[in-house]
ROSE-4610 file (N, C-alpha, C; in Angstrom, 1 decimal, always signed):
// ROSE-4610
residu = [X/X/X/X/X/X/X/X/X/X/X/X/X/X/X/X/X/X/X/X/X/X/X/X/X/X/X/X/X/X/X/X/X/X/X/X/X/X/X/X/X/X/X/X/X/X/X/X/X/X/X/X/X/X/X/X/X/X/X/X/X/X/X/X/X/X/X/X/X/X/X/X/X/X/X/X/X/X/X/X/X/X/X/X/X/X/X/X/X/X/X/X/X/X/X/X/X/X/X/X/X/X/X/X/X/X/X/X/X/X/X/X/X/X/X/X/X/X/X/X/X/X/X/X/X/X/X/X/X/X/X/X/X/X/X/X/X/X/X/X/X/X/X/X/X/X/X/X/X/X/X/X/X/X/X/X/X/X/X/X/X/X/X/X/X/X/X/X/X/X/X/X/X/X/X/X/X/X/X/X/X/X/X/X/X/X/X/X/X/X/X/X/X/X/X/X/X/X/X/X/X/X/X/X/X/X/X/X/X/X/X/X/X/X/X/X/X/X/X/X/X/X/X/X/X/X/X/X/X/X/X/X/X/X/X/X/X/X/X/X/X/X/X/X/X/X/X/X/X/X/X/X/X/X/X/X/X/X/X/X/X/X/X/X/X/X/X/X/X/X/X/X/X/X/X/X/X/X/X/X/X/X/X/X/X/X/X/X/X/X/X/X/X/X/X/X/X/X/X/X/X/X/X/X/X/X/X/X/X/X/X/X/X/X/X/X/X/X/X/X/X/X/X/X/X/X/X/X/X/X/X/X/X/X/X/X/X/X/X/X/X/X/X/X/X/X/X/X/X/X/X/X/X/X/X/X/X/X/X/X/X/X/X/X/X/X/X/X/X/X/X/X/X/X/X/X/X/X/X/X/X/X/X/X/X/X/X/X/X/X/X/X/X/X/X/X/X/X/X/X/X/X/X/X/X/X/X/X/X/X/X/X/X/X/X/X/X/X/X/X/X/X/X/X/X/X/X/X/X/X/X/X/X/X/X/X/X/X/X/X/X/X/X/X/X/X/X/X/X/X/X/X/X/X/X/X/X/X/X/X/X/X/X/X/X/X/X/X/X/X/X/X/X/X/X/X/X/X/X/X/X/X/X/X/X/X/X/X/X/X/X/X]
num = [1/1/1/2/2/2/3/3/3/4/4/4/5/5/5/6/6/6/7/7/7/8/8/8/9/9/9/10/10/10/11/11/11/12/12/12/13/13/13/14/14/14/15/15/15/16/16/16/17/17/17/18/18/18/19/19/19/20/20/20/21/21/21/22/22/22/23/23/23/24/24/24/25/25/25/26/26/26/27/27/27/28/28/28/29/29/29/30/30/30/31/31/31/32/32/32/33/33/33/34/34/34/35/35/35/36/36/36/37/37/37/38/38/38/39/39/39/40/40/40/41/41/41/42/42/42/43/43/43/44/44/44/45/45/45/46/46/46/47/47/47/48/48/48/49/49/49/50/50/50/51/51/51/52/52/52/53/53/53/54/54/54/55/55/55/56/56/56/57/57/57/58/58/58/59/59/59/60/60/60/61/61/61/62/62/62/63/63/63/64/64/64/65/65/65/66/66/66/67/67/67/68/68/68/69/69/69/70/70/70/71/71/71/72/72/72/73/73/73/74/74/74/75/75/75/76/76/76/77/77/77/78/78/78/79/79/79/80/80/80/81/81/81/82/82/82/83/83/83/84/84/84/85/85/85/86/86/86/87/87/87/88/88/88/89/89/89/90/90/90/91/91/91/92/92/92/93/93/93/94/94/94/95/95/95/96/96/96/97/97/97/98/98/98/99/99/99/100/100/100/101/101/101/102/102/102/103/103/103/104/104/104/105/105/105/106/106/106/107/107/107/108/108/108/109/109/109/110/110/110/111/111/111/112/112/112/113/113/113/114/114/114/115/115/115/116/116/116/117/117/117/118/118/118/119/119/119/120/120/120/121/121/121/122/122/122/123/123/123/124/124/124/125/125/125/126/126/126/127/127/127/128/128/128/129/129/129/130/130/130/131/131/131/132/132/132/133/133/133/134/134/134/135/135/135/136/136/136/137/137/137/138/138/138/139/139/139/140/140/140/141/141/141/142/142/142/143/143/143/144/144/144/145/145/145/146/146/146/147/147/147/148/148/148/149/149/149/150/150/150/151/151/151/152/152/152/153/153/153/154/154/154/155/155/155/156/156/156/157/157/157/158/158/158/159/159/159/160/160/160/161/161/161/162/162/162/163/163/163/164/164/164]
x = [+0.8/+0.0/+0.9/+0.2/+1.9/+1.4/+2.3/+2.3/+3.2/+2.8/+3.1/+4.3/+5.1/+6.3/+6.3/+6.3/+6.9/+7.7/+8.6/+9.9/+10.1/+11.0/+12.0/+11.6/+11.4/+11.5/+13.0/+14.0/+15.5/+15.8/+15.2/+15.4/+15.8/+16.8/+17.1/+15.6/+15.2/+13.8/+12.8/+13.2/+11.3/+12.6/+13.4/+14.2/+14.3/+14.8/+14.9/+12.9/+12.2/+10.8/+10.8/+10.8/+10.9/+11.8/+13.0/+13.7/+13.1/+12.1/+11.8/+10.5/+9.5/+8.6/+9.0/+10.5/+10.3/+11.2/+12.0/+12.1/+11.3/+10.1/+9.1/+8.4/+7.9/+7.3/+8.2/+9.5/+10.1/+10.0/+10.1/+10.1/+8.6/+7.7/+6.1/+5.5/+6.2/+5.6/+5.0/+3.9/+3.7/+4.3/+5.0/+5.7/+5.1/+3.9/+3.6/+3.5/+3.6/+3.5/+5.2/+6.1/+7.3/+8.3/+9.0/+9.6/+9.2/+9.1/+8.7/+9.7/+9.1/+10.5/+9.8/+10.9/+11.4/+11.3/+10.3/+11.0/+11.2/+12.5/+12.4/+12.0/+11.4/+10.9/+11.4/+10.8/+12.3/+11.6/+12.6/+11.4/+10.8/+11.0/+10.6/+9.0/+8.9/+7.3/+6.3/+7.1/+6.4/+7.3/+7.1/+7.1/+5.7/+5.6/+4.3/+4.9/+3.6/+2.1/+2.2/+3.5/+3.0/+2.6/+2.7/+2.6/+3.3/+3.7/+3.9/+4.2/+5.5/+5.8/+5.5/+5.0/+5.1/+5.1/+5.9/+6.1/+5.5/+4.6/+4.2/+5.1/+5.2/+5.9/+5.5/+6.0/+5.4/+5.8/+4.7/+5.1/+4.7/+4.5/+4.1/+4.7/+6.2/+6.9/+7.7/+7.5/+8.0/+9.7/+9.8/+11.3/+12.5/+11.6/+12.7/+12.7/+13.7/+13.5/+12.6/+11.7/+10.8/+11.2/+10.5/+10.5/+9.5/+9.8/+9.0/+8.4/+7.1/+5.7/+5.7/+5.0/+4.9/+4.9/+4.5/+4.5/+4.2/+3.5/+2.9/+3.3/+2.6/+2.9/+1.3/+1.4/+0.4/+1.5/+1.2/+1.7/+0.3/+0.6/-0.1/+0.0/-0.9/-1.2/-1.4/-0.9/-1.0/-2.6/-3.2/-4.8/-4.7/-5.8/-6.1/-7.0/-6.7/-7.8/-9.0/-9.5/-10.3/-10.9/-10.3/-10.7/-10.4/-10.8/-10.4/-9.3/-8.8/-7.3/-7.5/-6.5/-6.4/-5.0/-4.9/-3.7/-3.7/-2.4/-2.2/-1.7/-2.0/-1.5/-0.3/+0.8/+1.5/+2.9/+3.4/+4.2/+3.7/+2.2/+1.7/+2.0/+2.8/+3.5/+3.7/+3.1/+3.1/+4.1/+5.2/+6.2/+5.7/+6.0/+5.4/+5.0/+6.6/+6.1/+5.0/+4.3/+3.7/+1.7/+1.4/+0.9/-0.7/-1.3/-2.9/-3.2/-2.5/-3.2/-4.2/-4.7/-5.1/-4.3/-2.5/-2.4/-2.3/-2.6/-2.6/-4.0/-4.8/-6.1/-5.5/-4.7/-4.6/-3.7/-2.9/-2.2/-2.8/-3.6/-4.7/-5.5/-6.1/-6.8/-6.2/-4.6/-3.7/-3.6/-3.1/-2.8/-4.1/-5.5/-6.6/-6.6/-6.4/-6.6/-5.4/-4.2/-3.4/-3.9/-4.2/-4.1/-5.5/-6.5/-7.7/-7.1/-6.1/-5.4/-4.5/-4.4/-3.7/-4.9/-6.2/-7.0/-7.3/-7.3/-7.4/-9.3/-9.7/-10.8/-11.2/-10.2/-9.7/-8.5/-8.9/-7.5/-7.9/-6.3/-6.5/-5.1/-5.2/-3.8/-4.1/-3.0/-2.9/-2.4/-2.5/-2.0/-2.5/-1.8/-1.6/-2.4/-3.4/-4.6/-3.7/-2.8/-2.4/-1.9/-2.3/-2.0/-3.3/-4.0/-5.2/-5.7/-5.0/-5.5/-5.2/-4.1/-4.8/-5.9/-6.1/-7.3/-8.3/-8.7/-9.5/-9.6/-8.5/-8.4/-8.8/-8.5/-8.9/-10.5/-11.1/-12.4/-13.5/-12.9/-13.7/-13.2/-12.1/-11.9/-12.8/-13.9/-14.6/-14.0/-13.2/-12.5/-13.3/-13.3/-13.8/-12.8/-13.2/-12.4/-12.2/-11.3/-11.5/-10.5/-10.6/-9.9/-8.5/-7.4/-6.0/-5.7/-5.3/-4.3/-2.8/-2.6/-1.1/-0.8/+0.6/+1.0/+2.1/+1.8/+2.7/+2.9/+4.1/+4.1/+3.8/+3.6/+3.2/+1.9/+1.0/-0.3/-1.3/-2.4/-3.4/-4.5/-4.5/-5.8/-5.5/-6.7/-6.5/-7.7/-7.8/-8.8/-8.5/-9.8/-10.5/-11.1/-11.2/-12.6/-12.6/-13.9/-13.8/-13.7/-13.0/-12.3/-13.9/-14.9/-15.6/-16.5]
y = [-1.2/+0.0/+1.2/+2.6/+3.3/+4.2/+5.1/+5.8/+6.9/+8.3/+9.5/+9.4/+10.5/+11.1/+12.4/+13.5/+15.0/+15.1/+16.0/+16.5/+17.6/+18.3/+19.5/+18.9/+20.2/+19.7/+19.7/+20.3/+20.2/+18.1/+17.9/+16.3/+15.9/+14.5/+13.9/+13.2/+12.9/+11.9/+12.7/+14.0/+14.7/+15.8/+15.9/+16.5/+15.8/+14.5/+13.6/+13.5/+13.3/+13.3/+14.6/+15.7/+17.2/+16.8/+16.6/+16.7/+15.7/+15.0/+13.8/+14.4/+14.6/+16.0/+16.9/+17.8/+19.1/+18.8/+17.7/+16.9/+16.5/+15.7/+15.1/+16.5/+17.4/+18.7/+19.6/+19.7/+20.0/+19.4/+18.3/+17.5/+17.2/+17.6/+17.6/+18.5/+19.6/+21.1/+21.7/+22.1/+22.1/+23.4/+23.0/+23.7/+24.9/+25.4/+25.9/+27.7/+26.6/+28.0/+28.2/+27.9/+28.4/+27.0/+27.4/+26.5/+26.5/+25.5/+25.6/+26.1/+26.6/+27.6/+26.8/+26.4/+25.4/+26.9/+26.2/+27.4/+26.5/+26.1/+25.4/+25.9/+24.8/+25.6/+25.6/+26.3/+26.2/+26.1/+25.2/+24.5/+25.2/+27.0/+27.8/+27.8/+28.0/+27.4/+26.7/+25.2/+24.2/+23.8/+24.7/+24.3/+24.6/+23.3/+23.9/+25.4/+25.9/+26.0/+26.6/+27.5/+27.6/+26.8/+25.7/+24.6/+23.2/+22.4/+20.9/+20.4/+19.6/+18.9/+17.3/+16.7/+15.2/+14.3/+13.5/+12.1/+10.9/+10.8/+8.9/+7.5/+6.9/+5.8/+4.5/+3.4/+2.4/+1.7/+1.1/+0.1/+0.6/-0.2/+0.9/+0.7/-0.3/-0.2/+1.9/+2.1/+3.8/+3.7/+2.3/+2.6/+2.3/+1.5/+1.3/+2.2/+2.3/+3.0/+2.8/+3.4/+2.0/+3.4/+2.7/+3.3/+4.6/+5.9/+7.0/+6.7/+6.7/+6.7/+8.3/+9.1/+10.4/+11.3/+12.9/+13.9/+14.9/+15.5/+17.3/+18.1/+18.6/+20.2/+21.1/+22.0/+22.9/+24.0/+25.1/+26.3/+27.8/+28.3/+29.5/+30.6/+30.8/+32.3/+33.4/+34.6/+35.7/+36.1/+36.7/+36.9/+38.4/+39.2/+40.7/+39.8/+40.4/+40.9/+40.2/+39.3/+38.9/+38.5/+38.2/+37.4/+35.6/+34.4/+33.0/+32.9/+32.4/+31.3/+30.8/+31.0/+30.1/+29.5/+28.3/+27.3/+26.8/+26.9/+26.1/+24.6/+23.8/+22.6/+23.2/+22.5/+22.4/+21.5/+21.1/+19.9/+18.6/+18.5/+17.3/+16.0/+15.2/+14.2/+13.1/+12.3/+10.3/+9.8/+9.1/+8.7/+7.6/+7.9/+6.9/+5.5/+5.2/+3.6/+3.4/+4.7/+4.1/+4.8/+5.2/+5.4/+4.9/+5.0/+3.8/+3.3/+3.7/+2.9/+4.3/+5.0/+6.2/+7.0/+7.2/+7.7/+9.2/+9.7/+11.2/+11.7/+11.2/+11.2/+11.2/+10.2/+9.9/+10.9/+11.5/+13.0/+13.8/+14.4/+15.3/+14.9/+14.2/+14.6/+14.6/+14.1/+14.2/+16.0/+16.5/+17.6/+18.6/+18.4/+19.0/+18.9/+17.5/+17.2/+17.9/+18.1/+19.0/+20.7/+21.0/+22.6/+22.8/+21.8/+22.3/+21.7/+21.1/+21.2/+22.3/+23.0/+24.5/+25.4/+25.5/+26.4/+27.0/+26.4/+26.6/+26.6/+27.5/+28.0/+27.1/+27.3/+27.0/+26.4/+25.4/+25.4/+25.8/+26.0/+26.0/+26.2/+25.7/+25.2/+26.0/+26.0/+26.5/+24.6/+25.1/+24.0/+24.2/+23.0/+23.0/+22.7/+23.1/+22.2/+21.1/+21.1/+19.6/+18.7/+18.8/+17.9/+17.2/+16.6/+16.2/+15.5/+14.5/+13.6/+14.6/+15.3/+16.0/+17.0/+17.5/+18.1/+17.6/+16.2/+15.6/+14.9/+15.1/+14.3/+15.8/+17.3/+18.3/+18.0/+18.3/+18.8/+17.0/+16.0/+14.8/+14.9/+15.3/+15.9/+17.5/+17.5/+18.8/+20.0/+20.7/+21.7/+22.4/+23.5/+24.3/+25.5/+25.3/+26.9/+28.3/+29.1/+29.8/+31.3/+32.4/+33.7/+33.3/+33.2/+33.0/+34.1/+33.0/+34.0/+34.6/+34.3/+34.1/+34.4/+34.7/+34.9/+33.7/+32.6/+31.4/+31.3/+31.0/+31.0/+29.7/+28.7/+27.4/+27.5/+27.9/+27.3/+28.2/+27.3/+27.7/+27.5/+27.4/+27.0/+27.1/+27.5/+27.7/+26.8/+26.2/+25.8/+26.0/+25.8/+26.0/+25.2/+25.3/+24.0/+24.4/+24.8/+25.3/+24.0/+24.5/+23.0/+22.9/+23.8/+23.9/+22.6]
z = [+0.0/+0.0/+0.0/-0.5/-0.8/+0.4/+0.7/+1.6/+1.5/+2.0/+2.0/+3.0/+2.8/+3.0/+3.0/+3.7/+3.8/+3.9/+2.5/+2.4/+2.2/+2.1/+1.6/-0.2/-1.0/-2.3/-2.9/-1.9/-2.2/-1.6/-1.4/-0.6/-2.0/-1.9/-3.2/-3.7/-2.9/-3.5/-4.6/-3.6/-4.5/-5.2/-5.7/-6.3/-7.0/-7.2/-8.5/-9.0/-8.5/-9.0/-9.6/-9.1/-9.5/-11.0/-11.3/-12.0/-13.3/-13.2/-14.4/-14.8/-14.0/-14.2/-15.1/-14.8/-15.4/-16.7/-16.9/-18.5/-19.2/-18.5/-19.4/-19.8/-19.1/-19.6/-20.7/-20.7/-21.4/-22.9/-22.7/-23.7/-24.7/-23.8/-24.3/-24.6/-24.2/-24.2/-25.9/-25.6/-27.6/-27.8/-28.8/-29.4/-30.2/-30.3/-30.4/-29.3/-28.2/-27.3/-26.6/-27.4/-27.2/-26.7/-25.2/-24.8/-23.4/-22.7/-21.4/-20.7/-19.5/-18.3/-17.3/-16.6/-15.2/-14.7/-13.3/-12.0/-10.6/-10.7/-9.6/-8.3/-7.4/-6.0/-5.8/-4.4/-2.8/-1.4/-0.9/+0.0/+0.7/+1.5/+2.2/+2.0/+0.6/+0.0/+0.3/+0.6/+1.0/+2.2/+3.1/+4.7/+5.2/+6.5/+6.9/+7.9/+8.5/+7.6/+6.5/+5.8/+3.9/+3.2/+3.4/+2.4/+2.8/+1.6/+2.3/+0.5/+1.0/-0.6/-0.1/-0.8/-0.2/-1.4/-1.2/-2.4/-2.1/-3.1/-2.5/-2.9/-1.8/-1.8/-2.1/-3.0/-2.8/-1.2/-1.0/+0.4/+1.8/+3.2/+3.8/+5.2/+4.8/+5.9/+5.9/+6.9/+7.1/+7.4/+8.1/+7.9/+6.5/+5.6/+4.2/+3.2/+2.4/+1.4/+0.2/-0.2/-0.7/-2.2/-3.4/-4.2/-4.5/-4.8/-5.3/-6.1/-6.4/-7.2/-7.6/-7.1/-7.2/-5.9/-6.7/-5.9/-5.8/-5.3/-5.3/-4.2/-4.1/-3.3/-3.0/-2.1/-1.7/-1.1/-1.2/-1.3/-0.7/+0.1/+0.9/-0.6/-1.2/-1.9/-1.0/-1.3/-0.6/-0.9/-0.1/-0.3/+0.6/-0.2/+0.5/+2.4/+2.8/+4.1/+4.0/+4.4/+4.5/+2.9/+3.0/+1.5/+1.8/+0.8/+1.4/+1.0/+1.9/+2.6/+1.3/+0.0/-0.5/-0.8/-0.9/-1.8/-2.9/-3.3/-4.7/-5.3/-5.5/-6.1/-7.0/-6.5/-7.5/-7.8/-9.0/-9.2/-8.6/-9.4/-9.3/-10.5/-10.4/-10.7/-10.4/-11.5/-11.5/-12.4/-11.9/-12.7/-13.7/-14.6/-16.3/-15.6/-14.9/-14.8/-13.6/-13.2/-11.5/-12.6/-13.6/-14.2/-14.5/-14.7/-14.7/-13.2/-12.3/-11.0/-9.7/-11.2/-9.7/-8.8/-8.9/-7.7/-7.9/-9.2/-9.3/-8.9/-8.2/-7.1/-6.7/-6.0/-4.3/-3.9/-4.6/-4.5/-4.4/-5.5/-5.2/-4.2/-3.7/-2.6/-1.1/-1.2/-0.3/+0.2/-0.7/-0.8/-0.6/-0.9/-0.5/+0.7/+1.5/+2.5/+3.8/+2.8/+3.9/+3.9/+2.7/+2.8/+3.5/+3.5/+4.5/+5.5/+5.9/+7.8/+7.6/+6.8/+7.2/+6.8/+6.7/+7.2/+5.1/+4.6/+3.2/+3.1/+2.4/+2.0/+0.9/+0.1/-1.4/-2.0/-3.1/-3.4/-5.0/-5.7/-7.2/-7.6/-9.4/-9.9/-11.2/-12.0/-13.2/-14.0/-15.0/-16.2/-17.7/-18.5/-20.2/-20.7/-21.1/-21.9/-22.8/-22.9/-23.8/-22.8/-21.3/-20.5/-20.0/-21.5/-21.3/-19.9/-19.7/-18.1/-17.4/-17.0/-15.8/-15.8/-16.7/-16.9/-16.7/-16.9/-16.6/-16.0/-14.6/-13.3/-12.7/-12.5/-11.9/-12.3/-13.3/-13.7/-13.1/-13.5/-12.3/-10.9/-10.1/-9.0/-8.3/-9.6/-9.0/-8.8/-9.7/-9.8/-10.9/-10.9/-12.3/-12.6/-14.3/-14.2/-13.6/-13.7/-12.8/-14.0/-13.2/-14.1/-13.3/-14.6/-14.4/-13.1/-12.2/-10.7/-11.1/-11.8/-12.2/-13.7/-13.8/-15.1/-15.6/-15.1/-15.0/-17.0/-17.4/-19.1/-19.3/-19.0/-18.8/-19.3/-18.7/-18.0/-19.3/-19.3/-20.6/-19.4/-18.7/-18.0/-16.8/-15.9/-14.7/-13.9/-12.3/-12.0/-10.6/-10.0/-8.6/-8.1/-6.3/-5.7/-4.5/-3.8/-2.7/-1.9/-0.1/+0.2/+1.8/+1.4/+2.8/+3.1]
C-alpha cells in the first residue's frame, strides 16, 4: 500500500521526481507555445504551515527505502484581508512507470486534505490544456475553471474547488 512522506522539495527523492517532471514537460511542451521555463521551487514554499511537498511511496513499511511513485505540493497564496485562505497545487507528478493505477487522485486529494489542515478556504492550480488527463483528473476531481491567478508562461488553463 503506498504511503506518504513530507519533504523539503530540495530532498534527493522529490528533487529527483521534480527533476523527471520538469524533463518530461520539457520535452512535451507544444511547441507551439514556445519552450517551457522550469522554476524550480524552494522548499521555504512548501514548509508547513506555507505549504507541504510530499512524495508517495510504494510500500508501507515507514522505515525502508521504498520506491518513489509520485508527488505534489500545496503552497499559501497571498490573499487581500479577509478574502479565502487560499492554496495552490503544485508539481503534481506520476512517474510513467507508477501510471494507470489512480495515484494522481490519491495526490490530489492528499494535498486537499493538507491545505484544509492548514486552514485553506480553497484550493487551485494552473495548467496546459495539452495535459489532457490531468485536466481531466482536476475537472472529475470537481475543480472548475477559474480567471488566471497568475501569469505562470506554462499554463493555458487555470482551476479551482472550494475546500468547505
Amino acid at each position: 500500500m503506498p504511503r506518504f512522506r513530507e519533504m523539503p522539495v530540495s530532498a534527493p527523492r522529490a528533487s529527483s521526481l521534480l527533476s523527471e517532471y520538469f524533463a518530461e514537460r520539457a520535452a512535451t511542451f507544444p511547441a507551439a507555445q514556445g519552450g517551457y521555463r522550469t522554476a524550480t521551487p524552494v522548499d521555504a514554499a512548501f514548509a508547513p504551515p506555507a505549504g507541504v511537498f510530499v512524495v508517495l511511496e510504494e510500500g508501507d513499511d515507514a522505515s525502508a527505502e521504498a520506491p518513489a511513485l509520485a508527488c505534489g505540493g500545496v503552497r499559501r497564496l497571498d490573499t487581500a484581508p479577509g478574502a479565502p485562505v487560499r492554496y495552490e497545487v503544485k508539481h503534481l507528478f506520476v512517474s510513467p512507470s507508477a501510471r494507470g493505477r489512480g495515484l494522481g487522485r490519491t495526490v490530489l486529494h492528499e494535498l486537499e486534505r493538507r491545505a484544509r489542515r492548514f486552514g485553506a478556504d480553497e484550493v487551485v492550480l494552473d495548467t496546459n490544456d495539452g495535459l489532457e488527463a490531468a485536466g481531466g483528473l482536476y475537472r472529475s476531481a470537481g475543480y472548475t475553471a477559474i480567471t488566471p491567478y497568475n501569469d505562470n508562461p506554462n499554463a493555458t488553463a487555470w482551476y479551482g474547488k472550494p475546500l468547505g
